[in-house]
PyMOL commands that place a pseudoatom at each C-alpha (Angstrom):
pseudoatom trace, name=CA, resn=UNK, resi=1, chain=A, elem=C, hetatm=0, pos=[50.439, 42.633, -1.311]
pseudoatom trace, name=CA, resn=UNK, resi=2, chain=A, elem=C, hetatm=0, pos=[51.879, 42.236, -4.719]
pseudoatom trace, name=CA, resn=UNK, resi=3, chain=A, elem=C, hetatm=0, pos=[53.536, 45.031, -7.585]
pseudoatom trace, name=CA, resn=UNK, resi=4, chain=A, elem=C, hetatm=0, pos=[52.636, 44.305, -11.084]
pseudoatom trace, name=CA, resn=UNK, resi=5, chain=A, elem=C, hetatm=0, pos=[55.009, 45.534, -13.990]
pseudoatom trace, name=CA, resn=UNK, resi=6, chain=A, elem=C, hetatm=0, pos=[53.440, 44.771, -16.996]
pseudoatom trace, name=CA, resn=UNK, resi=7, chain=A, elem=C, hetatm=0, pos=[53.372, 47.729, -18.857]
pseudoatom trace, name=CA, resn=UNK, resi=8, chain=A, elem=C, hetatm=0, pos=[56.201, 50.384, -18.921]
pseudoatom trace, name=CA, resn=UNK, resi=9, chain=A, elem=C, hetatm=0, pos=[56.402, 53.419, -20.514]
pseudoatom trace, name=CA, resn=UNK, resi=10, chain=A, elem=C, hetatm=0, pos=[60.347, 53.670, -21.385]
pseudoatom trace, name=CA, resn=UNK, resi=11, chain=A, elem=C, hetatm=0, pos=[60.112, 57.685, -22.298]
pseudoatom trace, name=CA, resn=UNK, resi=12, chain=A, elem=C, hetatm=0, pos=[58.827, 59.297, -19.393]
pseudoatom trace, name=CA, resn=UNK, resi=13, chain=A, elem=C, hetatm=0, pos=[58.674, 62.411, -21.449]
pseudoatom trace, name=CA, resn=UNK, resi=14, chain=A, elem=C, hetatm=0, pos=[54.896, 64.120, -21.525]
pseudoatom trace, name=CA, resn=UNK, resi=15, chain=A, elem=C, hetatm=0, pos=[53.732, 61.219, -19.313]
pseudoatom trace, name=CA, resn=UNK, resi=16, chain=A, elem=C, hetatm=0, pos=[50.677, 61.642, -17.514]
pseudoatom trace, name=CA, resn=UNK, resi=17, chain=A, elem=C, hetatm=0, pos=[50.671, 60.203, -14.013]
pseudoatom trace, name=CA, resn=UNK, resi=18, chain=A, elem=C, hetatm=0, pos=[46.698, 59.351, -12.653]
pseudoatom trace, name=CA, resn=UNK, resi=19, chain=A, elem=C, hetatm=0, pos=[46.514, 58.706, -8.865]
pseudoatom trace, name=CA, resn=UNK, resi=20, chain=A, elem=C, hetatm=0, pos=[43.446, 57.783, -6.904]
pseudoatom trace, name=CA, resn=UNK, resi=21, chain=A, elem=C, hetatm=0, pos=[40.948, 54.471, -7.512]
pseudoatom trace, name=CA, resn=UNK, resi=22, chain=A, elem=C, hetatm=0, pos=[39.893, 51.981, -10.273]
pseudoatom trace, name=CA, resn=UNK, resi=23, chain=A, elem=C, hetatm=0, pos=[36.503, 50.082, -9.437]
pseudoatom trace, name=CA, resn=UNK, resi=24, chain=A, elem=C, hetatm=0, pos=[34.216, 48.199, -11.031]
pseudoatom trace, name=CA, resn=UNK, resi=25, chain=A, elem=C, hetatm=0, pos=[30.818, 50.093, -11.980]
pseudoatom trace, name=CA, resn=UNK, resi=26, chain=A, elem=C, hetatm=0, pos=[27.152, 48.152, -12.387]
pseudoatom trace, name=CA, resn=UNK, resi=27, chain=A, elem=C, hetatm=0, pos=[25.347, 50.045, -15.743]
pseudoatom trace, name=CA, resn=UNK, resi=28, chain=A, elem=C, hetatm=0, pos=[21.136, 48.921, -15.961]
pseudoatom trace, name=CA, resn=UNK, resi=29, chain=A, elem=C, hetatm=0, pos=[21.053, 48.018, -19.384]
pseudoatom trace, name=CA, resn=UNK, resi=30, chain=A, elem=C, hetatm=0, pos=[18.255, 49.635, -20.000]
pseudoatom trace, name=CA, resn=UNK, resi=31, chain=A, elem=C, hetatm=0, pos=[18.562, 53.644, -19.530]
pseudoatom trace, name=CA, resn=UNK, resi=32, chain=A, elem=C, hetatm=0, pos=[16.428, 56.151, -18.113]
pseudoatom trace, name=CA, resn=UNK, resi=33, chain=A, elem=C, hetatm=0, pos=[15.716, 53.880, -15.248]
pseudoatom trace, name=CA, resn=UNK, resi=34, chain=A, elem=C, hetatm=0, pos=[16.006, 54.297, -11.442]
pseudoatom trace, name=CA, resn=UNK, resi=35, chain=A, elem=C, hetatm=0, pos=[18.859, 51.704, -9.459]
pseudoatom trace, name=CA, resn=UNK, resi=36, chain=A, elem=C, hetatm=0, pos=[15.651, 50.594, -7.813]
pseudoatom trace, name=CA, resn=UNK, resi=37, chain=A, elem=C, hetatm=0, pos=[13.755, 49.615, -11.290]
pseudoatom trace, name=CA, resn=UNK, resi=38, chain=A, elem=C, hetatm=0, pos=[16.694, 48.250, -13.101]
pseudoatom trace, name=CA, resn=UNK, resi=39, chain=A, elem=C, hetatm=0, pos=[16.144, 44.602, -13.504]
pseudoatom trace, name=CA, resn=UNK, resi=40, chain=A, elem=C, hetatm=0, pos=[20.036, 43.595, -15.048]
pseudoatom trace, name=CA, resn=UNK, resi=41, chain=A, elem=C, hetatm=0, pos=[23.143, 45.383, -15.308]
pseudoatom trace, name=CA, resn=UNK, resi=42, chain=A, elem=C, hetatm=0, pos=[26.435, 45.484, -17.166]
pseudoatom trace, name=CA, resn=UNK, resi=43, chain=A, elem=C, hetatm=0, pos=[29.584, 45.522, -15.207]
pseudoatom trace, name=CA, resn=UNK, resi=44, chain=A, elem=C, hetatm=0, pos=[32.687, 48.084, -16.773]
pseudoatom trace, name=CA, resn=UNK, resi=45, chain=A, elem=C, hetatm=0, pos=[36.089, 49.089, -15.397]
pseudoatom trace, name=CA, resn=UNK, resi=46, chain=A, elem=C, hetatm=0, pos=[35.381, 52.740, -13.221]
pseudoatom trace, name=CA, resn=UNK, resi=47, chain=A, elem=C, hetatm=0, pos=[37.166, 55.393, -11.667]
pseudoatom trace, name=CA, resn=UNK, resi=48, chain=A, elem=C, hetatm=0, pos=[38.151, 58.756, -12.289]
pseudoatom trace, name=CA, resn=UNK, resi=49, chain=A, elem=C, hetatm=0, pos=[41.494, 58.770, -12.632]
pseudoatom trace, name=CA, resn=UNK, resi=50, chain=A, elem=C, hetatm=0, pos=[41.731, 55.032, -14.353]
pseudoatom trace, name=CA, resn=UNK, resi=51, chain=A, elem=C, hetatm=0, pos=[39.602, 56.405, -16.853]
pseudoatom trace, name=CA, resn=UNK, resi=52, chain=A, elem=C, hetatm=0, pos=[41.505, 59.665, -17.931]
pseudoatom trace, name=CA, resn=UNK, resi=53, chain=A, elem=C, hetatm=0, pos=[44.664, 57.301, -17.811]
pseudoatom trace, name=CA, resn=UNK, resi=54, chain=A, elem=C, hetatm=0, pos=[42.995, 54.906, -20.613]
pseudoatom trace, name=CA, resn=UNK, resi=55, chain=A, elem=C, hetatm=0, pos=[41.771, 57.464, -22.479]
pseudoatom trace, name=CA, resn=UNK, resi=56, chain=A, elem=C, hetatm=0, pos=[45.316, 59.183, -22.693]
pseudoatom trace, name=CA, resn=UNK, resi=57, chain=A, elem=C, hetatm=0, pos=[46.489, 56.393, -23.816]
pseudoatom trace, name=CA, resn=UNK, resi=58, chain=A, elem=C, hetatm=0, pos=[43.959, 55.554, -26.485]
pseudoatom trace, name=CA, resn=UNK, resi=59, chain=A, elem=C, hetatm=0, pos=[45.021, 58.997, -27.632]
pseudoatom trace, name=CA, resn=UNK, resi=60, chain=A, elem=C, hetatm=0, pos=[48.362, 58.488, -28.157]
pseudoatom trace, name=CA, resn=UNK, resi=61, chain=A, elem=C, hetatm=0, pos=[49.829, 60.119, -25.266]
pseudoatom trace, name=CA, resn=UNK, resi=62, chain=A, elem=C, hetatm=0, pos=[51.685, 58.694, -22.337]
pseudoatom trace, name=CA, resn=UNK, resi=63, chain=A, elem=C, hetatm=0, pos=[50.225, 57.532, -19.225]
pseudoatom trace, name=CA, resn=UNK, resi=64, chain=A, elem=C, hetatm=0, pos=[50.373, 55.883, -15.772]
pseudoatom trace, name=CA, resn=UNK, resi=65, chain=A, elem=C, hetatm=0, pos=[48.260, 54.590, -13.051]
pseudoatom trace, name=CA, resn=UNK, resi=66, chain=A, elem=C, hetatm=0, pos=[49.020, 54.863, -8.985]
pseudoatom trace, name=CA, resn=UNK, resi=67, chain=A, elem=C, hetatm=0, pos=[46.613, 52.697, -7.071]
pseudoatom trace, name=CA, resn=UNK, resi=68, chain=A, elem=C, hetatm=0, pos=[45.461, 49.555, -5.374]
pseudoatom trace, name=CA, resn=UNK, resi=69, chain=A, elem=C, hetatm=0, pos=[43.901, 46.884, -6.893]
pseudoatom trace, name=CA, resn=UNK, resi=70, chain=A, elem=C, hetatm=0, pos=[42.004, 43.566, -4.782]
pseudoatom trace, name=CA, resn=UNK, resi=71, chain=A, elem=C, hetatm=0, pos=[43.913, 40.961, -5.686]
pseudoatom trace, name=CA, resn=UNK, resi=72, chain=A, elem=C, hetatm=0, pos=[40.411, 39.179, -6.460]
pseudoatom trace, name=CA, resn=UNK, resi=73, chain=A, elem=C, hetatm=0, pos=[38.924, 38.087, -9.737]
pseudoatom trace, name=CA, resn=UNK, resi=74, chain=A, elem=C, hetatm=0, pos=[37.733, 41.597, -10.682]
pseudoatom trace, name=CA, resn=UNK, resi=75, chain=A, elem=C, hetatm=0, pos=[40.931, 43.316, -9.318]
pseudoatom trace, name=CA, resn=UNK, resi=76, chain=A, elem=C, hetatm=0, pos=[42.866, 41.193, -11.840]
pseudoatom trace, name=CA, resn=UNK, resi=77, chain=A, elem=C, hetatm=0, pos=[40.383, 41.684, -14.756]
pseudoatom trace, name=CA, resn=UNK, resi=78, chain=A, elem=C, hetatm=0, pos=[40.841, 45.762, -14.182]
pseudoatom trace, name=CA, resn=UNK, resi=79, chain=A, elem=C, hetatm=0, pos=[44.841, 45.643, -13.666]
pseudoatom trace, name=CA, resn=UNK, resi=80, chain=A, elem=C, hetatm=0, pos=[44.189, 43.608, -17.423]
pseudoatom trace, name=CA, resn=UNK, resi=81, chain=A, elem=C, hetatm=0, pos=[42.203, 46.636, -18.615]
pseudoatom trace, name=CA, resn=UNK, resi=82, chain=A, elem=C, hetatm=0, pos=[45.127, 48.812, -17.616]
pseudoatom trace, name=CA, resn=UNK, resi=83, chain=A, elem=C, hetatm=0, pos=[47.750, 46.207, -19.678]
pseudoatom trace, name=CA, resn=UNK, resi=84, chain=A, elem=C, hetatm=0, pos=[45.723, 46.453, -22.784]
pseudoatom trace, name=CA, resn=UNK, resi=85, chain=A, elem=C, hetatm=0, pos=[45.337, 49.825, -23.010]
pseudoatom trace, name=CA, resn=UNK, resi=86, chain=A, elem=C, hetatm=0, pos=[48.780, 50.897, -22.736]
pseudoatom trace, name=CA, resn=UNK, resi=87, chain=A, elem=C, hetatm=0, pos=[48.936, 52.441, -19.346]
pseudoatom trace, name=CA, resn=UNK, resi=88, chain=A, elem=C, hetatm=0, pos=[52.008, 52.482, -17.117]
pseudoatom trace, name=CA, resn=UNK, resi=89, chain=A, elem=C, hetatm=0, pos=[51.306, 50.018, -14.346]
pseudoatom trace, name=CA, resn=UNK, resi=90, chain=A, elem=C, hetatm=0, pos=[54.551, 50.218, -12.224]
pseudoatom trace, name=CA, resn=UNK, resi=91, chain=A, elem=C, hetatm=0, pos=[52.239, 51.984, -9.790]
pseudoatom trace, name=CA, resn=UNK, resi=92, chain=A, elem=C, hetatm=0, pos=[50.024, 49.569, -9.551]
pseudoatom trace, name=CA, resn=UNK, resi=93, chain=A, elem=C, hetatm=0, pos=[49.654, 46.845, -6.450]
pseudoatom trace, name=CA, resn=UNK, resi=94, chain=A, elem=C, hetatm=0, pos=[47.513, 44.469, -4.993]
pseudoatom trace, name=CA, resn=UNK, resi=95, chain=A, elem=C, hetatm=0, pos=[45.832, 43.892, -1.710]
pseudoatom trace, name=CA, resn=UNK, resi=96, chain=A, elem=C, hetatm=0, pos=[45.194, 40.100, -0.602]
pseudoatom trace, name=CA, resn=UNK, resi=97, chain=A, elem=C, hetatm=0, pos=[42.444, 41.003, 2.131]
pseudoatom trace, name=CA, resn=UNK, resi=98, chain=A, elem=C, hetatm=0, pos=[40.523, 43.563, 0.663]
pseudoatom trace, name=CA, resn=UNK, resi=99, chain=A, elem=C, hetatm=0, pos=[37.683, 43.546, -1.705]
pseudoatom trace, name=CA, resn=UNK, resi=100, chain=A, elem=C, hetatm=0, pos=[37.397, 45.527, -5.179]
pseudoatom trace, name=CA, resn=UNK, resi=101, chain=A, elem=C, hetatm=0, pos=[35.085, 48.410, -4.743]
pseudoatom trace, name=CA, resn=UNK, resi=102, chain=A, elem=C, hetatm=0, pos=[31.625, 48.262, -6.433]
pseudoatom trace, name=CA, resn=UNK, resi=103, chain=A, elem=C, hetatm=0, pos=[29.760, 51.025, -7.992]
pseudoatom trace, name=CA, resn=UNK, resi=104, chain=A, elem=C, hetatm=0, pos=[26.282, 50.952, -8.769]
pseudoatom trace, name=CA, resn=UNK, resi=105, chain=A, elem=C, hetatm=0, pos=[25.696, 53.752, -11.570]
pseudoatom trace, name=CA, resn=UNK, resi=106, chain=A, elem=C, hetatm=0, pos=[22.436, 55.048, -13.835]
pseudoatom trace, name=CA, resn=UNK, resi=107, chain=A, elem=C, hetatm=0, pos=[20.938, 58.279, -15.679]
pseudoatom trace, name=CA, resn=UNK, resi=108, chain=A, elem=C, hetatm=0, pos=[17.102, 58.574, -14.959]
pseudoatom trace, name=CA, resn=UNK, resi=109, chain=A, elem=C, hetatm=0, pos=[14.685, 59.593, -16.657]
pseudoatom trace, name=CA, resn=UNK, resi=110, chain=A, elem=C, hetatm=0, pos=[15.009, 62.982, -15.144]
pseudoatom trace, name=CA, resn=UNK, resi=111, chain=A, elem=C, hetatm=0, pos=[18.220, 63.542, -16.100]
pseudoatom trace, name=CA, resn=UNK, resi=112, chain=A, elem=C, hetatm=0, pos=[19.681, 63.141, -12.721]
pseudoatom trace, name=CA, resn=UNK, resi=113, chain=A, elem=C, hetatm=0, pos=[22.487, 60.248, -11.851]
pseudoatom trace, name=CA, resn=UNK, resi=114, chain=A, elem=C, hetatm=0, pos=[22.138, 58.289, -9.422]
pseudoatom trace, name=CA, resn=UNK, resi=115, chain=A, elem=C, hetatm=0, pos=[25.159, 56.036, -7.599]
pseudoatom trace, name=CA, resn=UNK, resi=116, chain=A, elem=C, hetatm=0, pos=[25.868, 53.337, -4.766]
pseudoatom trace, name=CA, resn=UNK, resi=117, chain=A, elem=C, hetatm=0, pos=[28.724, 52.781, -4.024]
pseudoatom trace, name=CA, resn=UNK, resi=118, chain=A, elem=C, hetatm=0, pos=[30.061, 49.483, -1.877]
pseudoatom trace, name=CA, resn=UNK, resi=119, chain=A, elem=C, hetatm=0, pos=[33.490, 50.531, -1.043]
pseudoatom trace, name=CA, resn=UNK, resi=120, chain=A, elem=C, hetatm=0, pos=[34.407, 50.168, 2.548]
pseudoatom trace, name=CA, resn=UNK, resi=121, chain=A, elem=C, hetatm=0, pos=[37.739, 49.301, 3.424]
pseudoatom trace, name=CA, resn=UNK, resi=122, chain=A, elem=C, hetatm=0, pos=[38.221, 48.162, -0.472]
pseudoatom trace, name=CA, resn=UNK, resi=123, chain=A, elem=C, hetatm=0, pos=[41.761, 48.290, -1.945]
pseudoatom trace, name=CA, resn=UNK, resi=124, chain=A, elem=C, hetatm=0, pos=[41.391, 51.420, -3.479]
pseudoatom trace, name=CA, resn=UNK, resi=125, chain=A, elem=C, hetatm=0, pos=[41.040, 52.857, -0.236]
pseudoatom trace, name=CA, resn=UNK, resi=126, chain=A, elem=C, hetatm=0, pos=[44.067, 50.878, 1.335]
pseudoatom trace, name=CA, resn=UNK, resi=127, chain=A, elem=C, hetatm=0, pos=[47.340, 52.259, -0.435]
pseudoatom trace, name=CA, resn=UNK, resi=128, chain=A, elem=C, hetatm=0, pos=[49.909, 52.881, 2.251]
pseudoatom trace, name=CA, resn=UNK, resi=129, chain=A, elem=C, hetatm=0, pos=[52.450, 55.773, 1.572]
pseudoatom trace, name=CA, resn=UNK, resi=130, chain=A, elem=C, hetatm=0, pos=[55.231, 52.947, 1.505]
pseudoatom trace, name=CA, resn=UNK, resi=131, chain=A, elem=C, hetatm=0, pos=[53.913, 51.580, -1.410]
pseudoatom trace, name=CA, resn=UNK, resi=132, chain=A, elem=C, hetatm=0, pos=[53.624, 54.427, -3.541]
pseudoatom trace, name=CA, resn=UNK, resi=133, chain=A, elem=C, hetatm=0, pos=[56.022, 54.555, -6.628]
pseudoatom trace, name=CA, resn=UNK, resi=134, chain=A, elem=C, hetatm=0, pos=[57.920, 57.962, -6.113]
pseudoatom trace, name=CA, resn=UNK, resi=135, chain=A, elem=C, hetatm=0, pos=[60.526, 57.029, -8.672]
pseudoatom trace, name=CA, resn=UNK, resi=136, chain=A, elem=C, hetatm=0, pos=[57.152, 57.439, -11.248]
pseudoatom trace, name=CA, resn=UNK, resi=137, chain=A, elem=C, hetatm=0, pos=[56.369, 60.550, -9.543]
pseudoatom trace, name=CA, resn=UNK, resi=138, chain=A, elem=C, hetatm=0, pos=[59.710, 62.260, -9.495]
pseudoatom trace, name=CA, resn=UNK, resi=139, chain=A, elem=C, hetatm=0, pos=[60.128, 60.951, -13.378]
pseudoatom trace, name=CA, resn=UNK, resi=140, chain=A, elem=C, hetatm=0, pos=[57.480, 63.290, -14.624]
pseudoatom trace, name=CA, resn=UNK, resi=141, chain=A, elem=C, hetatm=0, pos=[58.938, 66.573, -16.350]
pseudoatom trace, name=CA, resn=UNK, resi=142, chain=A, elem=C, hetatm=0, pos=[57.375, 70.225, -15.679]
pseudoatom trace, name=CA, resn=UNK, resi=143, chain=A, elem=C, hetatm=0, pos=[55.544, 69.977, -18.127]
pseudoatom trace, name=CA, resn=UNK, resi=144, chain=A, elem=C, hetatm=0, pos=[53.471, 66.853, -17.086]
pseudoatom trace, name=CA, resn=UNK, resi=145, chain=A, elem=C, hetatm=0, pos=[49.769, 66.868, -15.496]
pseudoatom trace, name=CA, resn=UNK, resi=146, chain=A, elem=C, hetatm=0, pos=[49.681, 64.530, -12.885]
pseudoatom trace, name=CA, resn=UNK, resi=147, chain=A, elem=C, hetatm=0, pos=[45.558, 63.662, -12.029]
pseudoatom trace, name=CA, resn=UNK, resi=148, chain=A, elem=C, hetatm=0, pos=[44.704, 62.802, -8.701]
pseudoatom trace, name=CA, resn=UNK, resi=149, chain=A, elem=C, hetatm=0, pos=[40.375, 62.395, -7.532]
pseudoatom trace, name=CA, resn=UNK, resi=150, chain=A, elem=C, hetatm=0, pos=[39.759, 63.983, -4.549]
pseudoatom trace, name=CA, resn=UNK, resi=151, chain=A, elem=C, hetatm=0, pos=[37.384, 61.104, -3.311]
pseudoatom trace, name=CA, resn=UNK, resi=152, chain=A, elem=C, hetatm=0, pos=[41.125, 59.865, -2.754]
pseudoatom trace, name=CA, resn=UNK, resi=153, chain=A, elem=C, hetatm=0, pos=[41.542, 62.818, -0.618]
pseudoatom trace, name=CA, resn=UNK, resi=154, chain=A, elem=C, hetatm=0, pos=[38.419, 62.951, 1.284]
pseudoatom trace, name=CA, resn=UNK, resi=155, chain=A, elem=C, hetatm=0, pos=[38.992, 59.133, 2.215]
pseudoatom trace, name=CA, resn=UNK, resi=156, chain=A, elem=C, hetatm=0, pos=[42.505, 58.423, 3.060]
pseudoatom trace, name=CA, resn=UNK, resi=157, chain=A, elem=C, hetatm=0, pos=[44.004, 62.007, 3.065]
pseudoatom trace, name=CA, resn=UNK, resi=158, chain=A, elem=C, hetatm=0, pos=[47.437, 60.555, 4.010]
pseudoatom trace, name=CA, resn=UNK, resi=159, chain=A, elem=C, hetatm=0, pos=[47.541, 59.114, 0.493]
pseudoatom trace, name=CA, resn=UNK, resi=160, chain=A, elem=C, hetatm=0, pos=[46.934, 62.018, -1.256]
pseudoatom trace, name=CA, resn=UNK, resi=161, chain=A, elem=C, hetatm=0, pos=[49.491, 64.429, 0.569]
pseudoatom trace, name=CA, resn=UNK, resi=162, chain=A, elem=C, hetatm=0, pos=[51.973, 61.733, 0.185]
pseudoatom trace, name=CA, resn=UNK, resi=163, chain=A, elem=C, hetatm=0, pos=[51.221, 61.807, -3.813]
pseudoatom trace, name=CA, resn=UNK, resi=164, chain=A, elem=C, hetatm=0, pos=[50.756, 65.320, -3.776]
pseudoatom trace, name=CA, resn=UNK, resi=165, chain=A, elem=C, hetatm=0, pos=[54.296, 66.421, -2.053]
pseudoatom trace, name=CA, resn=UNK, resi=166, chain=A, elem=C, hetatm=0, pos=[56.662, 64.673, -4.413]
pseudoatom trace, name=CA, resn=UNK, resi=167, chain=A, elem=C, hetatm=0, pos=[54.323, 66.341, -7.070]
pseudoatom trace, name=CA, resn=UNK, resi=168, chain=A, elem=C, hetatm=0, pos=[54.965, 70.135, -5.519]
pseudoatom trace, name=CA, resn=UNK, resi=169, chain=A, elem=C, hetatm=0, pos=[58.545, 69.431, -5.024]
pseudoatom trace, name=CA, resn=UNK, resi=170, chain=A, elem=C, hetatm=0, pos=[59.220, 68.824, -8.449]
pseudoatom trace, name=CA, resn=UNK, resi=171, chain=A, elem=C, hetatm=0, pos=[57.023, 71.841, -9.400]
pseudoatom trace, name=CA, resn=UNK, resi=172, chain=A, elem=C, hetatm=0, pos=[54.417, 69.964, -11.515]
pseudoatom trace, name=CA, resn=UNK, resi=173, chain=A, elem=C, hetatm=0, pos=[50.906, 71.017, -12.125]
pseudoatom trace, name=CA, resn=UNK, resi=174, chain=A, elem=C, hetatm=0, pos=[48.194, 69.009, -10.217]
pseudoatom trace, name=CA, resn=UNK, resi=175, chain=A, elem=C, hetatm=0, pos=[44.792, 68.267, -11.899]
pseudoatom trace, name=CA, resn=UNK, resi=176, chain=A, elem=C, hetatm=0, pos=[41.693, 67.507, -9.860]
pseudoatom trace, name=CA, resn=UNK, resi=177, chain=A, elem=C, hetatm=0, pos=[38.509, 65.925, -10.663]
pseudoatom trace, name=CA, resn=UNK, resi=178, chain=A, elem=C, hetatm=0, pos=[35.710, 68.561, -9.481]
pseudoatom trace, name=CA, resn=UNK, resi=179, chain=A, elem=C, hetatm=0, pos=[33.273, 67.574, -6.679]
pseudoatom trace, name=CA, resn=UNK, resi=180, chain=A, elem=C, hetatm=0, pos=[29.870, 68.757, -5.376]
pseudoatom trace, name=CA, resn=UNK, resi=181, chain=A, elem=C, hetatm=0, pos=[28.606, 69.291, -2.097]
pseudoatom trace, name=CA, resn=UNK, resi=182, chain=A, elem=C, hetatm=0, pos=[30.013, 67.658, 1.283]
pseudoatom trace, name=CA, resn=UNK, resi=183, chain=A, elem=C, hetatm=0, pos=[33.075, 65.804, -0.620]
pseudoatom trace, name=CA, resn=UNK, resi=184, chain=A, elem=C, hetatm=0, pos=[34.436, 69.494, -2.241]
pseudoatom trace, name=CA, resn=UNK, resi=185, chain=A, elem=C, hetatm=0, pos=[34.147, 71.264, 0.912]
pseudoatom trace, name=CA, resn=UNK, resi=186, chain=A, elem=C, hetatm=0, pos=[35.987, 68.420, 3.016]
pseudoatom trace, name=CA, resn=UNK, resi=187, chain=A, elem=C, hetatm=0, pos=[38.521, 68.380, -0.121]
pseudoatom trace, name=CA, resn=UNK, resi=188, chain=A, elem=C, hetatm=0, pos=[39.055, 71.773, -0.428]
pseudoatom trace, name=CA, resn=UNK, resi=189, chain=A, elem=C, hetatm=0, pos=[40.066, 71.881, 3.592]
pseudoatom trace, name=CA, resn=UNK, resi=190, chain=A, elem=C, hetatm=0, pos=[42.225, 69.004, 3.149]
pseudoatom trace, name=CA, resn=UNK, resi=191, chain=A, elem=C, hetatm=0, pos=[43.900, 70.393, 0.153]
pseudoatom trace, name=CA, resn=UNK, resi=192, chain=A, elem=C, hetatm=0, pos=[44.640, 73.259, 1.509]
pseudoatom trace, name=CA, resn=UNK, resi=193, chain=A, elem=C, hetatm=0, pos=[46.156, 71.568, 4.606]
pseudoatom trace, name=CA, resn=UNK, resi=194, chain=A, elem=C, hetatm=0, pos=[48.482, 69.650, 2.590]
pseudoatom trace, name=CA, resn=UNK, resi=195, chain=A, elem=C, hetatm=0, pos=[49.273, 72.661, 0.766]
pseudoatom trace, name=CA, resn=UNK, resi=196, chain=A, elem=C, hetatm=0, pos=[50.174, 74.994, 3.748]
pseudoatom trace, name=CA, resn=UNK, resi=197, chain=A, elem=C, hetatm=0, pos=[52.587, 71.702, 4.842]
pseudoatom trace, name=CA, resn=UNK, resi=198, chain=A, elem=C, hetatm=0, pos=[54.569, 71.522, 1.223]
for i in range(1, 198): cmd.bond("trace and resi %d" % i, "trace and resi %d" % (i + 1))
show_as sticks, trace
zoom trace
């Protein structure tokens, strides 16, 4: 496991802190087509919270990224993604044994998306409460919006109530990305655990 520093926001004033996972997603580059009849497809940085990150920083406002990142060829390229755009990385580490999760995404014909995801023990997955940079957490002001993904929560919900008590302590307001089906009902149970500990 290694911590990468690249990027630091020094005011930590109206900075945004996004937990949860960065992937890589597989786009057919044709659209309307089924995973099944797509023939080639582009590969772009993915994830929730890595995305709202980026594009708060593309903005012009101040943010930061909490996760784990493969350190593999396409773990590096997305921790680069991060660097370019400006994001925070001081949350940010590596796993050496893991792989970089895969997501296989398209919009049919019908208007209905379609995913497969390859993401079994990947690094995403893997961040250990130790690793987690509280000092970035505690550094956000009231008036901050931290962003966690509750695929975070559903998976590994020791990481999320270890991100999400330094986050009630300090009284911020917590964001989270909305869910269908199976993965809201098991994240509304587990949110509500961790809520009832805080």
């Amino acid at each position: 496991m290694a911590t990468v520093s690249n990027v630091t926001v020094a005011d930590k004033e109206g900075l945004i802190v996004c937990f949860g996972e960065m992937l890589i997603d597989f786009v057919p580059t044709v659209s309307g087509v089924s995973l099944a009849e797509a023939t080639e497809f582009l590969k772009a940085p993915g994830g929730a919270p890595a995305n709202v990150a980026i594009a708060v920083s593309r903005l012009g406002g101040k943010a930061a990224f909490i996760g784990k990142l493969s350190n593999d060829e396409f773990g590096h390229m997305l921790a680069g993604i991060l660097t370019q755009n400006g994001v925070d990385d001081n949350g940010l580490t590596f796993d050496n044994s893991a792989m970089t999760a895969l997501a296989f995404v398209t919009l049919r014909a019908d208007g209905e998306r379609e995913f497969m995801f390859y993401r079994k023990s990947s690094a995403d997955t893997l961040l250990e409460p130790q690793e987690l940079n509280l000092g970035l957490i505690g550094s956000v002001c009231s008036s901050d919006l931290p962003f966690s993904s509750p695929i975070f929560l559903v998976v590994i919900p020791c990481f999320f109530w270890n991100c999400l008590s330094p986050c009630v302590l300090h009284l911020l307001p917590l964001c989270f990305e909305p869910l269908t089906g199976d993965e809201r009902s098991r994240s509304c149970f587990l949110l509500h655990h961790a809520l009832s500990r805080a």
